[in-house]
N, C-alpha and C positions, 0 to 999 in steps of 0.2 A: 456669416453668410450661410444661406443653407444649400445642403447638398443636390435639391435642384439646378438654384441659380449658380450653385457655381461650377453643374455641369453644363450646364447652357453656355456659360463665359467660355469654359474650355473648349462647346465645340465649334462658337464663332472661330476663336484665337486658331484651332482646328484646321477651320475651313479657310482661312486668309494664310494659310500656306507658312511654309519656311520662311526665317529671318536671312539679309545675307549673312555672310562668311562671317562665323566671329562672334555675330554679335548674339544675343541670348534672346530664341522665339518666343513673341508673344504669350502665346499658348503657355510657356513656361513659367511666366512671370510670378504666376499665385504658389508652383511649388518652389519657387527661388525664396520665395518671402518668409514662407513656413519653412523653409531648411534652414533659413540665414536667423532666424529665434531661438533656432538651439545651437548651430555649428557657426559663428558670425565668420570665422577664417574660411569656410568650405571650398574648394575649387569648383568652379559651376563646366568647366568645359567639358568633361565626361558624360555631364547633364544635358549640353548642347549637342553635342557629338550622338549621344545615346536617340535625344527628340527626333536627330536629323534622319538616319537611317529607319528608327521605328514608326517614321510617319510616310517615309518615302516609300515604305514594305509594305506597308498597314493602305497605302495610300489607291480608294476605291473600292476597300471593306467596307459592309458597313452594317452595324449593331441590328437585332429585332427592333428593336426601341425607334430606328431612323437615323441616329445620333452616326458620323462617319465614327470608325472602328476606333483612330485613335484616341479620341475618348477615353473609352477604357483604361488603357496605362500608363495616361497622365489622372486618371482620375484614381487609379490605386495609388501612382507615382503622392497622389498629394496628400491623402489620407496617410501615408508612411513616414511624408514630409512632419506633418501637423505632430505625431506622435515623437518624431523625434528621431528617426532613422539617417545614419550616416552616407557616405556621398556613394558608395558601393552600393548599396542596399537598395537606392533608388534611384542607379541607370540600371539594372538589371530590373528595377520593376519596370522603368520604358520599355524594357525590350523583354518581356517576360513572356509576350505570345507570340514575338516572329521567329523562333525558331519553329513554332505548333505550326503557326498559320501562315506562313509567310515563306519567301524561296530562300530567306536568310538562311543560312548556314552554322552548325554552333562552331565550326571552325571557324567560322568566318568573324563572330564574336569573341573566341579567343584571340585573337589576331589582332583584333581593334579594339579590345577592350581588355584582356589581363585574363588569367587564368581562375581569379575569384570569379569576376561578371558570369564569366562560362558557365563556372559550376551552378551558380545560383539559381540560372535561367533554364540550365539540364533538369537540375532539381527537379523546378514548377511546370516542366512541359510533364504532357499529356503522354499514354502511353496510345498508340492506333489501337481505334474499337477493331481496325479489318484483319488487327496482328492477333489480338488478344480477348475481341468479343467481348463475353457478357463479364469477364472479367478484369476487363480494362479498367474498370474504376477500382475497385480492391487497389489490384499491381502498381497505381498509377499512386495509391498512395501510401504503399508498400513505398516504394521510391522515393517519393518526398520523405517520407518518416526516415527510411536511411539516410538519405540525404541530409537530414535536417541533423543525426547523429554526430556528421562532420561539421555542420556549419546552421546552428540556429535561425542563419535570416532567410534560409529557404522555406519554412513554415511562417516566417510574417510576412514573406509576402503572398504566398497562397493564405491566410487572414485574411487581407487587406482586399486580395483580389475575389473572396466568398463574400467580403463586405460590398463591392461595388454590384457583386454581379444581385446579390439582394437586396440591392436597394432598388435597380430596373429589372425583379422579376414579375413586375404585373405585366409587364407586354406577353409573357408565356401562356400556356395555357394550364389550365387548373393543376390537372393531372400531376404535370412536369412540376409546376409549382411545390406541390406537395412532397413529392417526390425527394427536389433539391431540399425543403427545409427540413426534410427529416434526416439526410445525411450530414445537414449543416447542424440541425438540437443532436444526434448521435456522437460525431466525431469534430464538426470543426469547433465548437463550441466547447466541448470537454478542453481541448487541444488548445485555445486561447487561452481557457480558466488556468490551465497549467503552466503557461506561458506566459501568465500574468496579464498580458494584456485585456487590462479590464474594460477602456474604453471600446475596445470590438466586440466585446463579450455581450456587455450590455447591450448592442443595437444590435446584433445577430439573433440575440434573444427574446426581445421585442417583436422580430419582424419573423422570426419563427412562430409566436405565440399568435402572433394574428392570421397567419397562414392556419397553422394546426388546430386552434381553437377558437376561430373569428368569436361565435358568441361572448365568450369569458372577455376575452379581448374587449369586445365591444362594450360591455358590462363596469369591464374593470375602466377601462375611457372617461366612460361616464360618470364613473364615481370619484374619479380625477379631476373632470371638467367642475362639476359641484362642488369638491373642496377648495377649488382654485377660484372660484368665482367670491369667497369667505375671505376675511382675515388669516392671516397665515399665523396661527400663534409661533411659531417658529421662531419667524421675526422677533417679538418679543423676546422669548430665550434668545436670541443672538446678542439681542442686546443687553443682556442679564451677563450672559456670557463673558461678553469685552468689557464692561464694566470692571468685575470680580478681577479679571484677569490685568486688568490696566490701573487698578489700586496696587494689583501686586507689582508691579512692575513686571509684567512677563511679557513681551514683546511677541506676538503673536499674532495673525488673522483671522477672521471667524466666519465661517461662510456656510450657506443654506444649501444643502446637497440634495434636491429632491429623488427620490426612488424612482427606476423604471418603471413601465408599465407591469412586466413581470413579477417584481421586489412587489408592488402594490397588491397582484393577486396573490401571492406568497405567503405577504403577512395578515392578508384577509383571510386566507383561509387555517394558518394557526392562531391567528389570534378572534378571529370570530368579528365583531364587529369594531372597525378600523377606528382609530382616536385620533382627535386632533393632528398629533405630532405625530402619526405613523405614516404620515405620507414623505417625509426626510428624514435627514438627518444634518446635524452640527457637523460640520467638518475646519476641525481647528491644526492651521499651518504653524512651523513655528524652524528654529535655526537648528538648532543643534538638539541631541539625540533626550540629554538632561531637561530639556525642556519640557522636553514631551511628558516626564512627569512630574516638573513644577505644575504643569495646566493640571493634570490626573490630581495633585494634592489639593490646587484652590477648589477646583470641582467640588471633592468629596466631603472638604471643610465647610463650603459656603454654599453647598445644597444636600439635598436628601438622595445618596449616592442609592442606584440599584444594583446590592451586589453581584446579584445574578452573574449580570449582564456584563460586566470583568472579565476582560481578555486582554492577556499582552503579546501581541506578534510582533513586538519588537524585543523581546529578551529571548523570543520561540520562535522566528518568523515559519511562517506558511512554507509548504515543499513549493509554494510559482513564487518565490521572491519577496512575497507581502510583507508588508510592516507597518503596523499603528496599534496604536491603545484603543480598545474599546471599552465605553463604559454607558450608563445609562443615569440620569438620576429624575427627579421627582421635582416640578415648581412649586407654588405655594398653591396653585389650584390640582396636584394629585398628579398633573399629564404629569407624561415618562417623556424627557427627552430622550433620543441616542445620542454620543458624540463619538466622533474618531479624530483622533490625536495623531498627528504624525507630523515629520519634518517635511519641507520644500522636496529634501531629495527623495524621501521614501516616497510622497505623493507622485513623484514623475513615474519611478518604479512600479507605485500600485496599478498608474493608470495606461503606462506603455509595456510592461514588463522587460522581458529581452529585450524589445526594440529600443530601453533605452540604455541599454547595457553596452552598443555598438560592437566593433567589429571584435567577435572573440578570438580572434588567433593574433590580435595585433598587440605584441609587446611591449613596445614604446610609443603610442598611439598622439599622433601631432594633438596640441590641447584642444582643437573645435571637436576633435572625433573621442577624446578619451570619456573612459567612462568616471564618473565621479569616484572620490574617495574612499574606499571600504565598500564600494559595492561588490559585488562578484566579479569577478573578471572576464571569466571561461562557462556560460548558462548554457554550451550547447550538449553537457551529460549530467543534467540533475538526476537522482536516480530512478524516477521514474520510465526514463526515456533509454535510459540505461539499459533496462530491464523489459521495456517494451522491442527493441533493437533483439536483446539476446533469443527471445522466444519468438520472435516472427522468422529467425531461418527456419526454424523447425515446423513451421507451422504447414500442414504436407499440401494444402489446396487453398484458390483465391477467399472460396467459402468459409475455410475453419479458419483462414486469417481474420478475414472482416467479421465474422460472430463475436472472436477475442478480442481483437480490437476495441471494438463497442464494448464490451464487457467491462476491459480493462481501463477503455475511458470513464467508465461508470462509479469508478472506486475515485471519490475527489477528496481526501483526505489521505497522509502516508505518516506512518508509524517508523520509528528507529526500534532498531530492536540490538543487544548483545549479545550473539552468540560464540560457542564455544563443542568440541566434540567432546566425550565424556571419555577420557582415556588416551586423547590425542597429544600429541606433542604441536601440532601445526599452532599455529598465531590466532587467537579469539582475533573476531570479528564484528564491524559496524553491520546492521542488514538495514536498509532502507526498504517497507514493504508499506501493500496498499493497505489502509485502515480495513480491518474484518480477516485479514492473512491469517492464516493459523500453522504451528508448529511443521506441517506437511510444506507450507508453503516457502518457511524458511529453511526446511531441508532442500530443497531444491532451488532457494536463492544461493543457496552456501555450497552446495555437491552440484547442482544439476544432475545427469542422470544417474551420478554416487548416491543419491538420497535415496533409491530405490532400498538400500539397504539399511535404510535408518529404523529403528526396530521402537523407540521410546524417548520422551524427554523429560527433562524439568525445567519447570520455569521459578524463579527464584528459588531454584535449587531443592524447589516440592516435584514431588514424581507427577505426571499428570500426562492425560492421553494425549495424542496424536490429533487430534481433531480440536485440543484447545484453542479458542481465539487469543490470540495475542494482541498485549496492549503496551503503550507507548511507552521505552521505560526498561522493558522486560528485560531478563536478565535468561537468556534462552540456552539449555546447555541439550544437544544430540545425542545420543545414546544408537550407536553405530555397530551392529553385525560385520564379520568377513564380507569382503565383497563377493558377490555370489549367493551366501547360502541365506537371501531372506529376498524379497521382492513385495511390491504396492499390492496392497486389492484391491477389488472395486469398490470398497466402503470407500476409501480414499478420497474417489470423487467426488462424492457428498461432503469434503472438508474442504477442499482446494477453493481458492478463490483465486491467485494468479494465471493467465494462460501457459507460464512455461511451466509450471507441475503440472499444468491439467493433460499437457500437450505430451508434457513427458513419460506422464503416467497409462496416459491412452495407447503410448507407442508401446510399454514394457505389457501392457495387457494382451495388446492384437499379438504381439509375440510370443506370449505364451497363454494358449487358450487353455491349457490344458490346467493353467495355474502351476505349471514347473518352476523351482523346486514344490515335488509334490508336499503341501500342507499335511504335518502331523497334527495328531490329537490335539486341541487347543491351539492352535498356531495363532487365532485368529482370525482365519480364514473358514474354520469347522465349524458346525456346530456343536451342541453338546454330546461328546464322547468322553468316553471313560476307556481305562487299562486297570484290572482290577485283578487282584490274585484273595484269596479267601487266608487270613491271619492263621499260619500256623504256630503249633503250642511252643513258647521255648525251649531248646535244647539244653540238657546237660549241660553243655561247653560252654552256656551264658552267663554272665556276671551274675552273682549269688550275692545274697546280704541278709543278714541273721536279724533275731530281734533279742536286743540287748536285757529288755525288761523281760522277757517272756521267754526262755529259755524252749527250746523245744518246738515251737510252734516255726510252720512254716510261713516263710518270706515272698511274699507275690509283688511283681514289679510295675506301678498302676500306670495305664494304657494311657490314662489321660494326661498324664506329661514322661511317659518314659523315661525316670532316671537311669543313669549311668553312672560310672565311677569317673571320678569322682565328685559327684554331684553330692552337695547336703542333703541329708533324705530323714525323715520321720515318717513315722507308721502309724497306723488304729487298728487295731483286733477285730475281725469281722468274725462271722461263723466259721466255724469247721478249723479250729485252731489254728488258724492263719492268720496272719498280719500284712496289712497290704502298704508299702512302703513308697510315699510321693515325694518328690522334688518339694523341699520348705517354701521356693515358690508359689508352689501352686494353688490356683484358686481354691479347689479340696481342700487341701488344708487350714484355709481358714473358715471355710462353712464349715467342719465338722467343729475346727475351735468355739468356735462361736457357739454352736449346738451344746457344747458341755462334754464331746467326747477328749479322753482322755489319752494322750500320745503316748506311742510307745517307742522308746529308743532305737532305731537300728542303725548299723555301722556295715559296711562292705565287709566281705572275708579277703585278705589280705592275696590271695593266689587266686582269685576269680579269672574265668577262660573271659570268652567272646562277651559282646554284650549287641544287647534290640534298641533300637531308637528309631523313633520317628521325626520326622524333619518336612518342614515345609519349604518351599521354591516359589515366591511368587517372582513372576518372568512378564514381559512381554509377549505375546504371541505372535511366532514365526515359524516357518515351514521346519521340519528337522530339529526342534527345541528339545521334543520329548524322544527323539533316538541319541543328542548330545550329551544330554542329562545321565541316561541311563550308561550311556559307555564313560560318563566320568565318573562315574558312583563304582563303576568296573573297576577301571584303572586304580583308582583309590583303595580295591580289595575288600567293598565290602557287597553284600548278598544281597537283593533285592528280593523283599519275601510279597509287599504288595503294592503296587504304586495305584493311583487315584488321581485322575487329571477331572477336575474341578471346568465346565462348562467355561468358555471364553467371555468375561462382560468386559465394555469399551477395551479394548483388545488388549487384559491383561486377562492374562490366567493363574491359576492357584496349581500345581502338581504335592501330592501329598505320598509321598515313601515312606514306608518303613523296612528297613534295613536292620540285618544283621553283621558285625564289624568283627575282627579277630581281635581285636584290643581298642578299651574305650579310651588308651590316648591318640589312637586315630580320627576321633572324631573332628578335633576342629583342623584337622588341615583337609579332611573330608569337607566341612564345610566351606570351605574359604577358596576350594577348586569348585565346588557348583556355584558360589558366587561368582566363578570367571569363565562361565559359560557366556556367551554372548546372548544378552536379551534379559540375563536373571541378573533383579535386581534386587533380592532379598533371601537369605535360607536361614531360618530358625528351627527351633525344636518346637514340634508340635505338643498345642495342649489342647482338649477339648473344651468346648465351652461348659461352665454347671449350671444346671438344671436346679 
């Protein structure tokens, strides 16, 4: 029956009034029918009780359309029916606008109805434009979203009720029209995709498209009405289909799923011009979970599979619920079929989402109301919504809420991520974020406003910037400052993709304009600066080392890898009866091997004083890195003759020391305390590069 006629039915049944006492109104009869399909036990008297009151409240209202008011929510009450919503879920859509429009009372609905109906109906009412003006709508679904936090069937029934109210908005005028479908393609529509419910999804999508771009619309119609007027090769594959599949013995259905009008301009415009078989799809039912890839193996055996085209959401499902096999293959005339593979129960799932998941708080749930076997139980904190809930307290105005909002509905794809702090003892953690999140994004799923102090991370355990996108999988490990001495920049913003970093980070910045803690040299936040002192000659009291070969000749200690004691060292005789003695590492020394210069032995002198070294610190850049470094190289007791901070790229920086030490077996607990500076995440001995 179509949604005309069977709003027409409703508002005869309507207008010929209440049933007596008892017995179950007219009016009610088509959502009794479609509740009693999926719940055959349901109680209907809540149902009668709910018609009685919302039409004797309602009674005298009446729609732009002409239609009397009750209409309405019996015509959302049946669409919630159709999809499969339990007996709660649709008296509280009866009565979902008289506590708005009506002199009903919500006490008065908790009273006569339970404390769940209450909340349901608090949920979906309206906030007053006279309380809250041009922010009424934001706040109003500020509301419902927390709302729906506690109890998922507070968002289908606001669905069900953006369904009805879109299907009678040509009585509107233009303006308003456009107006409503843009908040419906923004937010209610991201909000069903999420919610799984794909039967809304699809006709919300539809009737936005023909609002917002009647031509395409009209165009894409047409190019509909023409294939449809053809043979349906389809057909054929179906029956190619059930064939294959009924030699195997695989007990299965096979059914011709045509695309929306939207799906039709979608694959017109990535795929250029549409084929035969692009206007549906195969849509293949079947019992149990193993089935679903007996059909995937006769498929790929007894046609020409498109790998491509290979998705499994049932070993991975979807973050709304989803689950079926996608695959594609080839007939003998080249078309591509699609098909989706899935069970009876997944298909209920893909095409009601939550609504067929019924009531989530209910534990032992009588068998018309339960939810099937292995489905979820509890859909009303997936983490998406988890996460939308945490970042809207924070969010300071109706404005920055609804911008995020939208934003956040925009990300339709979510990544698992593995994080961990880099030196923490706390418990690694699951991150649930939006596909395109980066390292920023999962320091603030995992800290909130502690991430302000997250200075660096890696991901599969490689070092890599702050601004990295992370992908499904990752293995994300933080790399965390004291709390206090490091804080976000404004590059920041240019990586965040969630609202609660973005939200978080705009608060620590308005707080500190001045960028406090003030940013040193390289922090990150500077640009390129340097701290430079000019190499003085070594002292006396420096590690000395003779040349073994070359009796008499002096020992010079080459710059470009600074040896110390006791480092392996070899020499080459330069001018002026010197011998200049490098670490056996070093690059130098095998380009002069190589040249045909000949080595000369040298050993350390057994009482040698202090010794020079130079050492490199690559760090993270954060505020205070280059005064920490410097007082640990202090404490440590050795001399800083010239240090060298290397310009900040993707906000790691380079600091290059060289130091003078009282004894070279100081050196590596010198080095192993600059590596526990917070933000340095490497100290080596510096070499130069050769020329």
């Amino acid at each position: 029956m179509s949604a005309v006629r069977s709003l027409r039915k409703l508002s005869r049944a309507a207008v010929n009034g209440s049933a007596p006492r008892g017995r179950l109104p007219d009016a009610l009869e088509h959502v009794a029918q479609a509740h009693r399909v999926h719940h055959p036990g349901a109680r209907l008297d809540p149902l009668r009780r709910a018609y009685v009151l919302a039409e004797s409240s309602h009674r005298g209202q009446m729609r732009k359309s002409g239609e009397p008011y009750i209409t309405h929510p019996l015509a959302v009450t049946l669409i919630l029916a159709q999809l499969g919503a339990e007996t709660t879920t649709l008296t509280a859509s009866l009565l979902h606008d008289t506590v708005e429009d009506t002199d009903v009372t919500l006490e008065q609905v908790r009273a006569e109805f339970g404390a769940e109906v209450a909340y349901l109906v608090d949920g979906v009412t309206k906030l007053e434009k006279v309380d809250y003006g041009a922010a009424a709508e934001p706040e109003t679904f500020r509301k419902m979203l927390v709302a729906t936090g506690s109890d998922v069937r507070v968002m289908s029934i606001k669905l069900a009720d953006r369904l009805h109210n879109m299907r009678t908005l040509g009585v509107m005028r233009p303006e308003k029209q456009v107006r409503i479908a843009k908040v419906t393609r923004d937010v209610l529509i991201p909000l069903a995709e999420r919610l799984g419910v794909q039967a809304l999804k699809t006709e919300l999508e539809d009737m936005v498209f023909a609002i917002l771009h009647p031509q395409e619309h009209a165009r894409t119609q047409e190019v509909m009405r023409a294939h449809a007027d053809g043979p349906d090769p389809l057909g054929e594959a179906a029956d190619l289909v059930r064939a294959v599949l009924r030699e195997a013995r695989v007990n299965a259905e096979v059914h011709i799923r045509p695309r929306h009008a939207l799906s039709v301009h979608r694959a017109g415009i990535k795929r250029g011009a549409l084929g035969p078989c692009d206007f549906g799809r195969l849509l293949v039912l079947v019992a149990e979970d193993a089935d679903c890839y007996a059909v995937l193996g006769e498929l790929h055996t007894c046609f020409n599979p498109v790998i491509a085209e290979f998705k499994d959401f049932i070993a991975v499902p979807k973050f709304n619920l989803y689950q079926s096999l996608h695959t594609a293959f080839a007939d003998a005339r080249g078309r591509v079929v699609e098909v989706l593979v899935r069970t009876h129960r997944m298909h209920r799932v893909a095409e009601a989402g939550v609504i067929a998941l019924g009531d989530p708080h209910r534990q032992a749930a009588p068998a018309e109301d339960a939810a099937p076997e292995g489905e979820r139980s509890d859909p009303t904190r997936p983490g998406w919504l988890s996460r939308l809930l945490e970042w809207q307290n924070d969010a300071p105005d109706p404005d920055t809420f609804w911008a995020h909002l939208r934003d956040d509905l925009a990300q339709d794809r979510e990544i698992t991520v593995f994080c961990t702090d880099s030196g923490s003892v706390a418990a690694s953690g699951t991150l649930h974020l939006p596909a395109g999140a980066t390292c920023v994004d999962a320091a603030y799923a995992r800290h909130g406003a502690g991430a302000h102090s997250c200075i660096g991370a890696r991901v599969d355990g490689r070092l890599t910037t702050l601004g990295t996108v992370l992908r499904d999988g990752d293995v994300l490990e933080l790399l965390m400052a004291p709390e206090g001495t490091s804080g976000p920049s404004p590059e920041w913003l240019s990586h965040v993709r969630t609202p609660a970093a973005r939200i978080a980070i705009r608060r620590w910045l308005d707080a500190h304009p001045e960028g406090s803690p003030a940013p040193e040299p390289g922090s990150g936040r500077a640009g390129a600066q340097r701290a430079w002192a000019p190499p003085a000659p070594a002292p006396a009291g420096d590690s000395t080392a003779v040349a073994v070969g070359l009796p008499g000749h002096t020992v010079r200690l080459a710059r470009c890898c600074t040896p110390v004691p006791p480092d392996p060292v070899t020499g080459f005789a330069v001018r002026g009866a010197a011998v200049t003695a490098h670490r056996e590492g070093c690059a130098a020394v095998a380009r002069m091997t190589a040249a045909g210069r000949r080595p000369v032995s040298v050993s350390w002198e057994p009482d040698a004083g202090g010794c020079r070294v130079t050492l490199l610190a690559e760090a993270f850049g954060r505020p205070r890195l280059l005064a920490d470094l410097t007082e640990t190289i202090a404490v440590q007791g050795a001399e800083v003759i010239s240090a060298d901070v290397e310009p900040p790229r993707e906000q790691r920086v380079r600091h290059r020391y060289t130091l003078r030490l009282p004894d070279a077996a100081t050196l590596p607990a010198l080095m192993r305390a600059m590596r526990g500076v917070p933000g340095v995440y490497d100290v080596v001995r510096a070499t130069r590069p050769v020329t």
